[in-house]
N, C-alpha and C positions, 0 to 999 in steps of 0.2 A: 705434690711438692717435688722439685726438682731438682737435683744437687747432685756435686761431681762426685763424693766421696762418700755418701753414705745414701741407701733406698729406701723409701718409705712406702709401706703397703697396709692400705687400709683394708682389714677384712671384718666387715659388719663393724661392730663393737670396739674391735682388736686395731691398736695400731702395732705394724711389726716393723722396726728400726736396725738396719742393719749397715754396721761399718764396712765399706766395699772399698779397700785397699788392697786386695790380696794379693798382690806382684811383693807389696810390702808388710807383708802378716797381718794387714790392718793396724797397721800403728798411727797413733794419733797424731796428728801435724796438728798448725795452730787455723789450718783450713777446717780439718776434719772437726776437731771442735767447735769451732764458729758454725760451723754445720748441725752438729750435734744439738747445741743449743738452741738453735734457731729453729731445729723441727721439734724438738719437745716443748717450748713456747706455745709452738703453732697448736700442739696436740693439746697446751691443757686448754685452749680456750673452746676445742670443736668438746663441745657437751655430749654428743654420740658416741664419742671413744669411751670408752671404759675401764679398758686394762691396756697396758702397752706392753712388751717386750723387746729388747734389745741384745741385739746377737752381731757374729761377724760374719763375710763372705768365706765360702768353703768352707774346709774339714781340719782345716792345719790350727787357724787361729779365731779367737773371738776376738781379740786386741794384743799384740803381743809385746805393746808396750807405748812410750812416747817413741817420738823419730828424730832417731839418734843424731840422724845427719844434721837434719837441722836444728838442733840442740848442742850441738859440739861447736856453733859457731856463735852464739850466743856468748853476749857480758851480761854481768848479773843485774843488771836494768831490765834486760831483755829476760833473763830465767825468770824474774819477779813478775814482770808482766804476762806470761806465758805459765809460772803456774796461778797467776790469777784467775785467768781465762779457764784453767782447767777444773777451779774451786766454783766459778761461774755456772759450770756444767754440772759438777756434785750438789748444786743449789738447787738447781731446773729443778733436776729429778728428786729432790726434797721437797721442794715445794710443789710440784707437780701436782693436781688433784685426785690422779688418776693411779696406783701401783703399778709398778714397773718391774718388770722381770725380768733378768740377765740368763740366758740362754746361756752358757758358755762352749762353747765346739774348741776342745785344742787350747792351745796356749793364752792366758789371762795373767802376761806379766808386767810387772811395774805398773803402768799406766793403765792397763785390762785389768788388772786384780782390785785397781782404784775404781775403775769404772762398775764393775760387778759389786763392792764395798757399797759403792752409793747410790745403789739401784735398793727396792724394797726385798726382795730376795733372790734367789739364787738356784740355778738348776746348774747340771753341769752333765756331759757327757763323761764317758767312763775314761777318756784320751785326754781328758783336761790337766793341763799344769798352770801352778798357779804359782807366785813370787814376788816379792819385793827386791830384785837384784841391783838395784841404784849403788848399793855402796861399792860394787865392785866396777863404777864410772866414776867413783871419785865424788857421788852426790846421794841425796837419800830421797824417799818420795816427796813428790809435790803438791799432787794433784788429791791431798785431803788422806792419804796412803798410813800417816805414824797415829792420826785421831780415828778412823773409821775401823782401823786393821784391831786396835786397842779397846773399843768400844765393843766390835764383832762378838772377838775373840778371846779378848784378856789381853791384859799389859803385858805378862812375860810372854806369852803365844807370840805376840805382834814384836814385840823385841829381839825374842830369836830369831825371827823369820828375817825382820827387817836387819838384823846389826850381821846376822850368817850367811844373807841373799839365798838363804837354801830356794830352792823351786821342790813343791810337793805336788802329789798326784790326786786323783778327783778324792779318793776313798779316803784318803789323809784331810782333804781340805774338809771334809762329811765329818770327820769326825773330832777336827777343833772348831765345827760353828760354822768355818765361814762358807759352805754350801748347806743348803734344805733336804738335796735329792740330786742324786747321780742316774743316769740313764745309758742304755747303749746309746750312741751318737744318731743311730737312724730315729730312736723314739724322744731325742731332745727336745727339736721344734715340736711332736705333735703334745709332749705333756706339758710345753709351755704353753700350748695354745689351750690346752683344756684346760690349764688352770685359771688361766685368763680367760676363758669362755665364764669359769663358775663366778670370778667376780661380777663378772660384767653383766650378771643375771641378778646383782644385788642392787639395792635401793642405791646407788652413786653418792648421794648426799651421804649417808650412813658409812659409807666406804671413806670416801675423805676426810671422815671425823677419824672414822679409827686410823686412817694412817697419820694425823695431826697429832693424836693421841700415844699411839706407839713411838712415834719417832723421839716427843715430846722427851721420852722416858730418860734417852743419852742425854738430854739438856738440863732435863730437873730435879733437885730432891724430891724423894718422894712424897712428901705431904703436901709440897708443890703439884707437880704431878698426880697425885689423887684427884684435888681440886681441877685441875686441868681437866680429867675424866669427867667430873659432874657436873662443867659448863659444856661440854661436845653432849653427853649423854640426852640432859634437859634442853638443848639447844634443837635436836633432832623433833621435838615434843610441838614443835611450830614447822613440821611438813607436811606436804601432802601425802609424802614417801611412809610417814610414819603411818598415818590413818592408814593409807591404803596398806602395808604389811601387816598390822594387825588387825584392820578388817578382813585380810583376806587368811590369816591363819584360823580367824574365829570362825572363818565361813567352810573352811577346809577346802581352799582352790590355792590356785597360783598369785602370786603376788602380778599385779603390772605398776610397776616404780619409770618414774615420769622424772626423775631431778626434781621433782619442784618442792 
């Protein structure tokens, strides 16, 4: 797949998506997302992928925000439709079948910190800054930024952050939620790849459920949500994936998971 604004590199299993803006910190235009969404489409329908990760070009930023320039010249016909497009993109990767992991290298703000929000999790170099700084342009997040930041982290976390524009640093962001795991910058990509190596060695059908299952959790009350769990659960009980998992724990080998 070929695109002017972001690279996509298939390695076995792994799709690895990178926003390649960097003259511009990688900030989102309404290309780069039309782009964005157009290769995770592509990604959930190839059955071989398994895990995806999503990061920026060089050391400075993973997305450093939306682009300004072209957002300063916008009437709010045009903001509506542009963060529609950007809530388009928080969808993909919700609905995606596949878990997706936000790498972060360097600055993840406004629109980057949305972007890592609505990915499945979160690594982060030790150089990462993270922020909801909109209010200090006179506007607040868009792109899914006052619900995912809220849901992460907590309502008052996501309020300060969002109503102060503070920008926090990796070991900050580790420790109200909104990162998994901090790295030095050289060991980002390889522990996102071995994390995403370890999915992608899981039954894929199984894996899809639990992330329909997890994500389910922000949308339902809980006894909803239970229920949810025991239709994914018993649902798995009609694969191939299933028999052969637990054929192969009873026989004390390796699983081989097929999708089917």
């Amino acid at each position: 797949m070929a695109y002017d604004n972001i690279l996509v590199e298939i390695e076995g299993a792994i799709a690895v998506v990178t926003v390649n803006r960097p003259r511009a910190l990688n900030a989102l235009n309404r290309q780069t997302i039309d782009e964005l969404v157009d290769a995770f489409e592509a990604i959930a329908g190839q059955h071989d992928i398994r895990a995806a990760i999503v990061t920026g070009a060089g050391e400075k930023a993973f997305v450093a925000g939306a682009d300004i320039a072209e957002m300063a010249k916008m009437a709010s016909d045009e903001a509506s439709a542009f963060a529609a497009r950007g809530h388009d993109l928080g969808a993909t990767l919700g609905e995606l079948p596949q878990p997706v992991i936000a790498a972060v290298n360097g600055y993840a703000l406004g629109g980057g910190t949305e972007l890592a929000l609505a990915c499945d999790f979160v690594y982060a170099s030790d150089n990462a800054k993270f922020g909801q700084p909109e209010v200090n342009l006179g506007v607040i997040p868009g792109f899914g930024g006052t619900q995912r930041f809220a849901r992460r982290c907590g309502g008052a976390i996501a309020m300060e952050l969002i109503t102060t524009g503070e920008t926090i640093g990796a070991q900050e962001a580790l420790r109200i939620g909104l990162v998994n795991k901090v790295f030095p910058l050289a060991e980002l990509l390889p522990a996102a790849r071995a994390a995403a190596l370890k999915i992608a060695q899981k039954g894929p059908i199984a894996i899809a459920a639990a992330k329909r299952a997890v994500r389910a959790a922000d949308e339902m009350a809980l006894s909803d949500g239970l229920q949810f769990e025991i239709k994914c659960f018993a649902s798995l009980f009609d694969t191939e994936d299933q028999k052969e998992g637990m054929a192969a724990f009873l026989g004390k080998r390796a699983a081989n998971f097929t999708g089917r």
